[in-house]
DONUZA-632962 format. One record per residue (C-alpha): residue number from 0; residue in three letters; x, z, y. Coordinates in steps of 0.001 Angstrom, whole numbers, plus 500000, padded with zeros to 6 digits. Each point is the difference from the previous one (the first is absolute). Example, Ala and Ser with C-alpha at 12.3 -4.5 7.8 and 13.67 -1.06 7.14 Angstrom:
% DONUZA-632962
R resi resn     c1     c3     c2
R    0  ALA 512300 507800 495500
R    1  SER 501370 499340 503440
END
This chain:
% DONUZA-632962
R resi resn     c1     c3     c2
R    0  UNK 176685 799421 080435
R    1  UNK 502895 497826 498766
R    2  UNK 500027 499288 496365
R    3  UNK 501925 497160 498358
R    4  UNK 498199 497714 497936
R    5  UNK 500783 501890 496869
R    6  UNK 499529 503650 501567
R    7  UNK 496504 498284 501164
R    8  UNK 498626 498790 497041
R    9  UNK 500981 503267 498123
R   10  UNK 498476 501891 502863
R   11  UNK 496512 498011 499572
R   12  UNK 500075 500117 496218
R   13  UNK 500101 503775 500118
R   14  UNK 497250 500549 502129
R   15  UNK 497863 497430 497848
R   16  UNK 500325 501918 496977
R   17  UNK 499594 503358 501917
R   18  UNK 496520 498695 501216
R   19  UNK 498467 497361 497840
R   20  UNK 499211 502922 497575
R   21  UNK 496094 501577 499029
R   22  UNK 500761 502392 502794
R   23  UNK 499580 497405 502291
R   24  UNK 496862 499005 498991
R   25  UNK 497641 503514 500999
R   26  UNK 500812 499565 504022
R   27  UNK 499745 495687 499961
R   28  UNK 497187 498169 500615
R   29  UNK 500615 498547 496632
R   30  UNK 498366 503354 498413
R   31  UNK 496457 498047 500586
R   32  UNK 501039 496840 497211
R   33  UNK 501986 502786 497662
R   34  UNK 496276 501050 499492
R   35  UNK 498817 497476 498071
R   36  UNK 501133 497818 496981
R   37  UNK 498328 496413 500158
R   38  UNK 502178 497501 501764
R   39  UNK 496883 498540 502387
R   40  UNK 499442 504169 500877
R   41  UNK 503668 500362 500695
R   42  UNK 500231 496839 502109
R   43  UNK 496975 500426 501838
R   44  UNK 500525 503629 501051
R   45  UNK 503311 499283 500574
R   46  UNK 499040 497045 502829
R   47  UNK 497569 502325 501553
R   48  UNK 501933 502727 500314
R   49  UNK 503283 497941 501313
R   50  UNK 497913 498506 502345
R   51  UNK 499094 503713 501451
R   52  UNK 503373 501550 499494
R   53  UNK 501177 500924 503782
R   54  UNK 499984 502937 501614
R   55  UNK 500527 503659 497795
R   56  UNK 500515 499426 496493
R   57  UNK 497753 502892 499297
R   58  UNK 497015 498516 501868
R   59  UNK 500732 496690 498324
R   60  UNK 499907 501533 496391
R   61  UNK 496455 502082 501546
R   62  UNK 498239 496700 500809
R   63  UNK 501241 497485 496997
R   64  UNK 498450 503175 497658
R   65  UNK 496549 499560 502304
R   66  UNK 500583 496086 499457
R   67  UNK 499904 499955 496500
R   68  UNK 497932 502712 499269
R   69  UNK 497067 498259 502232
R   70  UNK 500631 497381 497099
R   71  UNK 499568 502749 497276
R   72  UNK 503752 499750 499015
R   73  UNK 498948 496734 498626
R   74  UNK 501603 497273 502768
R   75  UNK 499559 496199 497971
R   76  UNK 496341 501327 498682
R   77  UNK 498935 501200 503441
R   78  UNK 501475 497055 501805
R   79  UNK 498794 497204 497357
R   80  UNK 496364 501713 500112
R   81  UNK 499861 500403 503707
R   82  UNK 496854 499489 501730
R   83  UNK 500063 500599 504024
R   84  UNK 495991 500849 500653
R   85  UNK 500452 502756 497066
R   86  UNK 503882 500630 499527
R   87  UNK 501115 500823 503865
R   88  UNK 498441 502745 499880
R   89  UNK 503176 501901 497779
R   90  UNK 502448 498723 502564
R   91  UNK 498350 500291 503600
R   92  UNK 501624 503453 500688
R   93  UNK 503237 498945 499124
R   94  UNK 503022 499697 502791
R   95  UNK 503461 500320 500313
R   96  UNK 501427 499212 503406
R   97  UNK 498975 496063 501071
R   98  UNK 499003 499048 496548
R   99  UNK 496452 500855 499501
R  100  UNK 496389 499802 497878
R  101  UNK 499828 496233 501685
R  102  UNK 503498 499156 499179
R  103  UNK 499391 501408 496045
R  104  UNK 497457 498243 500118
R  105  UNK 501486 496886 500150
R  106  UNK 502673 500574 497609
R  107  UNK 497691 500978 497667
R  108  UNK 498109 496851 500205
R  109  UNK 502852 497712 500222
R  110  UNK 501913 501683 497084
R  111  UNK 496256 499060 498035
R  112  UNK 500473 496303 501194
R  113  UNK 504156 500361 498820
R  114  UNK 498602 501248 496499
R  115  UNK 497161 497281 499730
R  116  UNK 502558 497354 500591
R  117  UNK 503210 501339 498430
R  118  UNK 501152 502178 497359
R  119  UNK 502031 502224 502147
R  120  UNK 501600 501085 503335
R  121  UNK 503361 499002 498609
R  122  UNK 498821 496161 499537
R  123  UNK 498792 499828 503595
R  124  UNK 503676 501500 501240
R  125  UNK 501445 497729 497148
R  126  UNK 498148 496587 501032
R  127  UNK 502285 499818 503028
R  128  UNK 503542 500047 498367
R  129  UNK 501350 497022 498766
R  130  UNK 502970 500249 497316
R  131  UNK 502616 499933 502792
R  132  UNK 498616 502980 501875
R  133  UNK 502254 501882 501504
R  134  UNK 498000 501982 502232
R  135  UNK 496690 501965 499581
R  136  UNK 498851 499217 503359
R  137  UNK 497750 496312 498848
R  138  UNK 498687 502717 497319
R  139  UNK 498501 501904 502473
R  140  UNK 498839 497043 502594
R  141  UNK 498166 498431 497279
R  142  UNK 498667 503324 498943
R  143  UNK 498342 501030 503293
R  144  UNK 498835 496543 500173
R  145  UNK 497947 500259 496868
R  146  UNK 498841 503281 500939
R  147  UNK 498668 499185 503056
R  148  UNK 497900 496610 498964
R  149  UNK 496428 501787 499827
R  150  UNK 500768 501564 503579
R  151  UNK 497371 499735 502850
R  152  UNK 500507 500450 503454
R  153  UNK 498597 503546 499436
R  154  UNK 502947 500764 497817
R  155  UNK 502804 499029 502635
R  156  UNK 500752 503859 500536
R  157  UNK 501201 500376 496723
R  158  UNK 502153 496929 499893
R  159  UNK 503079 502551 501793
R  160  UNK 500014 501744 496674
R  161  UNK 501564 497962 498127
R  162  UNK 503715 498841 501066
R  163  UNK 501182 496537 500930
R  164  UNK 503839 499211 499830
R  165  UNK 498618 496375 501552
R  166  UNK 499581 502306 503367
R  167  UNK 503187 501431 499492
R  168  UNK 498935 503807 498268
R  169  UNK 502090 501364 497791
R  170  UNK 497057 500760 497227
R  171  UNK 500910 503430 499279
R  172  UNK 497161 500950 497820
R  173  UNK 499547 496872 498178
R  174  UNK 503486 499972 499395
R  175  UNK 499786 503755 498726
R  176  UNK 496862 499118 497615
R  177  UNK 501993 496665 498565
R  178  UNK 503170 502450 499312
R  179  UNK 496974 502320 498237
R  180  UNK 498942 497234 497656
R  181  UNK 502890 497756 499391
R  182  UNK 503145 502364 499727
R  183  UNK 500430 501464 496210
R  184  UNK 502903 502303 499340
R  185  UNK 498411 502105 497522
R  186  UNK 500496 502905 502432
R  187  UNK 496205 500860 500212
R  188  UNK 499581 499563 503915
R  189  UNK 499523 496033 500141
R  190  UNK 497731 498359 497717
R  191  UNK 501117 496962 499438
R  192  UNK 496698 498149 498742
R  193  UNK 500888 497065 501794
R  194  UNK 501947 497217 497999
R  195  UNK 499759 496630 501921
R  196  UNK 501939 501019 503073
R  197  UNK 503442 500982 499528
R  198  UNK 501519 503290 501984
R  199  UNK 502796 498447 501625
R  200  UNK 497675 498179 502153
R  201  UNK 498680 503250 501136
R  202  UNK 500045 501407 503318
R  203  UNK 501146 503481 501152
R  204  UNK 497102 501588 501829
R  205  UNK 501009 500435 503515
R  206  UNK 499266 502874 501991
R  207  UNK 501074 502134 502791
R  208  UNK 501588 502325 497841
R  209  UNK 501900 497517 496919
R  210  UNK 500906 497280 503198
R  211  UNK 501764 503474 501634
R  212  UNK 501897 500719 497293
R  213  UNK 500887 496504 499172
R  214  UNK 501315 499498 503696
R  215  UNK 502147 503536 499562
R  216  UNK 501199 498300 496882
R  217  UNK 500794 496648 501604
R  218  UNK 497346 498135 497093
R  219  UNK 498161 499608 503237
R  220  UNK 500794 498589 503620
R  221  UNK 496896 498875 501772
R  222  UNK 498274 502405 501832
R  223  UNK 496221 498597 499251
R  224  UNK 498522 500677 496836
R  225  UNK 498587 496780 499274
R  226  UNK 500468 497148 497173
R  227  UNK 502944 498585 501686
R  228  UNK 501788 503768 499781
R  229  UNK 498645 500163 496423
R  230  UNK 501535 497226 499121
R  231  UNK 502778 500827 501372
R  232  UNK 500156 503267 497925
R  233  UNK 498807 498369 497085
R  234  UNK 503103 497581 499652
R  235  UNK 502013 503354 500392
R  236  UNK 498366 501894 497371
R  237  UNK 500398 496686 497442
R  238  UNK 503800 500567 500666
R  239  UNK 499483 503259 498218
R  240  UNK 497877 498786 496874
R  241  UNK 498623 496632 500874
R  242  UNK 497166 500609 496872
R  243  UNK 498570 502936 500977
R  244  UNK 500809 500729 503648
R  245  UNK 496604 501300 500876
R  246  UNK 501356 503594 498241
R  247  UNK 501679 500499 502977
R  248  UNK 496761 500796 502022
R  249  UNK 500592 503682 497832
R  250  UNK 502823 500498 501157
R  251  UNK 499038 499400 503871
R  252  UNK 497314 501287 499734
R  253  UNK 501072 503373 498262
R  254  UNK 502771 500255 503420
R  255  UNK 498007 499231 502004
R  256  UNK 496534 502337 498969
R  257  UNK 501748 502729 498209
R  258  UNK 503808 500172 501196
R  259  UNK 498957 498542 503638
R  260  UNK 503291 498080 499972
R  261  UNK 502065 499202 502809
END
């Protein structure tokens, strides 16, 4: 498709504001956070149920509602009271693809550790930005860093569930939880509960489906979907609002899920 840079951007901004609506919310893995109300419940459903969101969005949504209702709808009390000899017990049916009870496990206890020693997921993603950040990616380095510190060599299976840009991955679902809890547009999908890290540092999460449509929209020429192609269609997408150019994930997404655009 051959749009000018004008006819693009007008394009794009249509299809945000046709999906970044309530209506999107029902279908998205981002139903599971839109349950509760505290920030710590928001942010740590929200990680979990990034961190399990491949595969049919409808299975996704299934086993995030198992996830936190194992923790009796109550994530930050469950995970800050976890005990593993008499706690495991809630979570050792639960699955979803790769990620299992072991893996949960884990997070669970390492997102107790994050709590003991911080006030918040956001500091931990915060801690590696410096004031001239221009990129999210030393965000998320530092991030997995700090989450994997109490890791044995038991624990080394679950190490492939959480992202790193250092090895070249794209991040897709950490970038799709940080667009969850730093984006606010008052439009009801995002939440926005994030105030130290600024959106237009923000990646788009990258995909088979958004990096299709952004090649068919030439936002996108590498063929891999890794960091060096998202940052490549990140510097595009700042051309079209370099403050919030993360919004543009509903748009490519919307084409490429709903409208499966060509």
């Amino acid at each position: 498709m051959s749009l000018d840079f004008n006819e693009l951007k007008a394009f794009l901004d249509e299809k945000v504001e046709q999906y970044n609506n309530l209506n999107f919310i029902k279908d998205d893995p981002i139903s599971i956070p839109h349950l509760f109300s505290d920030s710590r419940d928001i942010e740590i459903s929200g990680f979990i149920i990034a961190t399990i969101a491949w595969g049919k969005r409808e299975m996704i949504i299934k086993n995030g509602q198992r996830i936190v209702e194992a923790m009796d709808m109550q994530p930050y009390n469950f995970i800050i009271n976890y005990n593993e000899k008499t706690d495991f017990k809630y979570i050792q049916d639960i699955k979803h693809r790769t990620f299992n009870s072991a893996d949960l496990n884990y997070f669970i206890k390492s997102l107790q550790h994050c709590y003991t020693q911080h006030n918040s997921l956001e500091d931990l993603f915060s801690n590696g930005l410096s004031p001239t950040s221009t990129s999210i990616k030393e965000a998320i380095i530092s991030f997995r860093t700090s989450f994997f510190e109490i890791a044995k060599a038991t624990d080394q299976r679950t190490f492939k569930h959480v992202s790193n840009p250092e090895k070249g991955s794209a991040a897709k679902r950490i970038n799709m939880f940080l667009r969850w809890m730093v984006r606010a547009d008052n439009k009801g999908v995002d939440f926005g509960i994030w105030k130290s890290i600024s959106p237009s540092i923000l990646s788009c999460p990258l995909d088979v489906h958004s990096g299709n449509v952004a090649r068919s929209l030439n936002l996108l020429s590498r063929k891999q979907n890794d960091w060096k192609a998202l940052e490549e269609l990140d510097n595009n997408l700042k051309k079209l609002d370099q403050n919030d150019p993360v919004k543009y994930d509903f748009a490519l997404f919307g084409l490429g899920i709903n409208e499966n655009f060509k």
